[in-house]
GUFI-496855 format. One record per residue (C-alpha): residue in three letters; x, y, z. Coordinates in Angstrom, 3 decimals. Example, Ala and Ser with C-alpha at 12.3 -4.5 7.8 and 13.67 -1.06 7.14 Angstrom:
residues 2
- residuo  X  Y  Z
- ala  12.300  -4.500  7.800 .
- ser  13.670  -1.060  7.140 .
END
This chain:
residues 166
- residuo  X  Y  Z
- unk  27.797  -182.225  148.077 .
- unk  28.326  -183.734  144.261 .
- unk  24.810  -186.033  145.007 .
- unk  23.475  -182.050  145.142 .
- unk  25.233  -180.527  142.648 .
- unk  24.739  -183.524  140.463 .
- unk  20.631  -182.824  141.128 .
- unk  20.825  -179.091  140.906 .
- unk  19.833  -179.392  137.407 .
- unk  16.676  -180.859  137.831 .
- unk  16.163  -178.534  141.274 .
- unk  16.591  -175.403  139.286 .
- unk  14.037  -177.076  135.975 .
- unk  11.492  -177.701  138.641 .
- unk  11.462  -174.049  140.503 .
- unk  11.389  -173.044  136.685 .
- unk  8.309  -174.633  135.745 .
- unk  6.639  -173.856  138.773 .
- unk  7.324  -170.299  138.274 .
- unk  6.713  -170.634  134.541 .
- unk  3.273  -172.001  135.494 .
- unk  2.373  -169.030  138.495 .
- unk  3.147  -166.734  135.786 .
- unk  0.569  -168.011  132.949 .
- unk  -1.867  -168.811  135.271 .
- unk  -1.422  -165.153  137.037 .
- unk  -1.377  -163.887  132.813 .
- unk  -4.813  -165.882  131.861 .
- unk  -6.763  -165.094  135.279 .
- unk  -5.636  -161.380  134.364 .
- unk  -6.783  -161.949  130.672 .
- unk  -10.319  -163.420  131.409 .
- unk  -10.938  -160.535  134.229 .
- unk  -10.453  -158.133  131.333 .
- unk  -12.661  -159.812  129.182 .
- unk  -15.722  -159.903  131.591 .
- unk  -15.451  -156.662  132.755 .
- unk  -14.951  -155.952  129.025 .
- unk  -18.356  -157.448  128.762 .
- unk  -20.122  -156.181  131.365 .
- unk  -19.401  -152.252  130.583 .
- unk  -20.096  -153.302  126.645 .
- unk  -23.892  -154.514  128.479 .
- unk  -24.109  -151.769  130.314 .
- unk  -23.716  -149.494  127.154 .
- unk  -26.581  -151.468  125.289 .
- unk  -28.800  -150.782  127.981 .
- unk  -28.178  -147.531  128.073 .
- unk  -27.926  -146.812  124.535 .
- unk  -31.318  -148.553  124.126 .
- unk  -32.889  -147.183  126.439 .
- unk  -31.628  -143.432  124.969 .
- unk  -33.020  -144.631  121.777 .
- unk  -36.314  -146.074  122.965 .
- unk  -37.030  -143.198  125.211 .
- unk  -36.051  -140.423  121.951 .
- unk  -38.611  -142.796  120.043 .
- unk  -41.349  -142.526  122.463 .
- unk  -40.933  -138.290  122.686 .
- unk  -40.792  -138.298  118.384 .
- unk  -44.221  -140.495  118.305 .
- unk  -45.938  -138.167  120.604 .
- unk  -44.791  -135.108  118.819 .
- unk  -46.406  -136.984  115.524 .
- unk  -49.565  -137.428  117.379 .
- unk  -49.786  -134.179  119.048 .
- unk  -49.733  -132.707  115.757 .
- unk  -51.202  -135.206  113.341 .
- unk  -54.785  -132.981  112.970 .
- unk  -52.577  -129.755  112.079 .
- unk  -50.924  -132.302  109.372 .
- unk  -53.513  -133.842  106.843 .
- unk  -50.601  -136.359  105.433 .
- unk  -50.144  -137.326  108.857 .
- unk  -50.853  -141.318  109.290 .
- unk  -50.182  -141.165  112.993 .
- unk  -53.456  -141.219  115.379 .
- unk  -54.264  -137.645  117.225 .
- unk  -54.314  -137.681  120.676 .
- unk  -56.075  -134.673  122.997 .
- unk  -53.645  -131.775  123.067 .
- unk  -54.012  -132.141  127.492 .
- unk  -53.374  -135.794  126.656 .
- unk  -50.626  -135.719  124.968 .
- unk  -48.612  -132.528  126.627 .
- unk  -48.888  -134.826  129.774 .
- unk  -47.583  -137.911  128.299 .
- unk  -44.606  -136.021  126.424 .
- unk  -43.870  -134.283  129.619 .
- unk  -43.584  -137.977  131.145 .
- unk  -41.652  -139.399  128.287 .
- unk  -39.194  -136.281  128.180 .
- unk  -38.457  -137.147  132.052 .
- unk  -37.237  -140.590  130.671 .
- unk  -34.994  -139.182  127.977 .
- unk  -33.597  -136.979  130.325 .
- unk  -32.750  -140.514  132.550 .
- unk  -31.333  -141.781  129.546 .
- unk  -29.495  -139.301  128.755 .
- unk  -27.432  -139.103  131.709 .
- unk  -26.690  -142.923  131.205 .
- unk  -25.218  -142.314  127.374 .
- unk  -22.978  -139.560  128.921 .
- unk  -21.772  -141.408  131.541 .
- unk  -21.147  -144.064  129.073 .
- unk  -20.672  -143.399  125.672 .
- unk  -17.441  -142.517  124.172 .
- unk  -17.239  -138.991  122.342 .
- unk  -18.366  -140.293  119.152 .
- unk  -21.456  -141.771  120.869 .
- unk  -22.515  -139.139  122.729 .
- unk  -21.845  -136.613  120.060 .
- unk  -24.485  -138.724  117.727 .
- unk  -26.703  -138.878  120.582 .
- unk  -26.522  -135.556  121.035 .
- unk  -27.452  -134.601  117.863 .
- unk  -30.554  -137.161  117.369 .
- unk  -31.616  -135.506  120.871 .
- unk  -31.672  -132.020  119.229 .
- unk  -33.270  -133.124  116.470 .
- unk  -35.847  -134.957  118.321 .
- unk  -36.140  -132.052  120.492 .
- unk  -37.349  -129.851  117.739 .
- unk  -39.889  -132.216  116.664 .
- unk  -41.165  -131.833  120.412 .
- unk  -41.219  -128.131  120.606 .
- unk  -42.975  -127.689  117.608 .
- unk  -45.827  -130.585  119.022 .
- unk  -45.778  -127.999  122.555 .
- unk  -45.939  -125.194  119.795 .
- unk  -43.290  -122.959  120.986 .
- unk  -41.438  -123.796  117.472 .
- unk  -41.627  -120.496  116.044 .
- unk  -42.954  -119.484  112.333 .
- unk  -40.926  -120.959  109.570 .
- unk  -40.848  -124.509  111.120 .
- unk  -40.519  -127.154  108.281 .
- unk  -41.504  -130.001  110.044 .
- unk  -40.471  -132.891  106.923 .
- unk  -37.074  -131.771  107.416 .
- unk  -37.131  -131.813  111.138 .
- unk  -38.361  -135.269  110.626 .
- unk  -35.415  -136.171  108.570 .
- unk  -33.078  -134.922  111.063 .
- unk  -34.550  -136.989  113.350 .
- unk  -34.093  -139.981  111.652 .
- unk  -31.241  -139.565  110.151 .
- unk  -28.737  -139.630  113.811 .
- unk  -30.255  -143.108  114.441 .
- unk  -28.116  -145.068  112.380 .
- unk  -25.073  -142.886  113.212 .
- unk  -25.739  -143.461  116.508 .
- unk  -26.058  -147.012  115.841 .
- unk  -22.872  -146.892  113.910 .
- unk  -20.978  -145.258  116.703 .
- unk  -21.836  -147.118  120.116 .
- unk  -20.381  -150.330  120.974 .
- unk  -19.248  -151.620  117.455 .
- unk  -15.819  -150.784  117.915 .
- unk  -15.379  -151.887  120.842 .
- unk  -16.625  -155.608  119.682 .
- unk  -13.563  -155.327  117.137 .
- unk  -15.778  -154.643  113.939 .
- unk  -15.068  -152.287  111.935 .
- unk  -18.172  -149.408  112.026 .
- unk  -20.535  -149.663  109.149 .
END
């Protein structure tokens, strides 16, 4: 019995250290599980975020086109108004796709900015289908247009790479 006791020492270091090691292991398998799904849901955003942005850019080029022979400034190339309703139409089905991704996705500042660049977009486009109304000032639409972009930029993912949002 005093050969034991005399061993118990090292008996109770070992069963610490193997339970000491379980326990980080368990801890860092935990950590890097985080950290990929981290990464895959931050991918998953830039896809959809992109593709929000690409499909927004495609509906505010048509709407420049559609109405680049009622603008003489205009440096965007006219398209047929048949032409172009039909390719708008197409491109609006997209945004709508892409939409549903950045809700799904985005966190409330995101979709908020999104939101707004939509809207503005979405004036741009009503005026090109000429349902607008009198009064439109289409330079300023423009400007509204642009001007979510970068707040949208600013607002998706940045935070959650742990920099600070420009």
């Amino acid at each position: 019995m005093t050969a034991f006791l005399n061993q118990l020492p090292a008996l109770i270091g070992v069963i610490v250290g193997v339970l000491g090691t379980l326990l980080t292991a368990r801890l860092n398998d935990k950590a890097q599980w985080a950290r990929a799904l981290s990464v895959r849901w931050d991918e998953r955003r830039l896809d959809a975020y992109s593709e929000f942005g690409r499909a927004l850019k495609e509906v505010h080029l048509l709407a420049h086109r559609l109405t680049a022979s009622s603008r003489p400034s205009s440096r965007a190339h006219p398209i047929d108004r048949a032409t172009g309703l039909e390719l708008i139409a197409q491109a609006d089905a997209q945004r709508t796709k892409a939409w549903e991704a950045v809700l799904l996705l985005g966190d409330a500042d995101t979709v908020a900015a999104a939101r707004e660049w939509r809207w503005a977009v979405l004036q741009l486009e009503r005026e090109a289908r000429g349902v607008a109304g009198d009064g439109f000032d289409w330079a300023a639409a423009v400007r509204r247009g642009r001007r979510p972009g970068p707040l949208l930029r600013r607002c998706q993912g940045r935070p959650d790479r742990g920099a600070a949002a420009t």
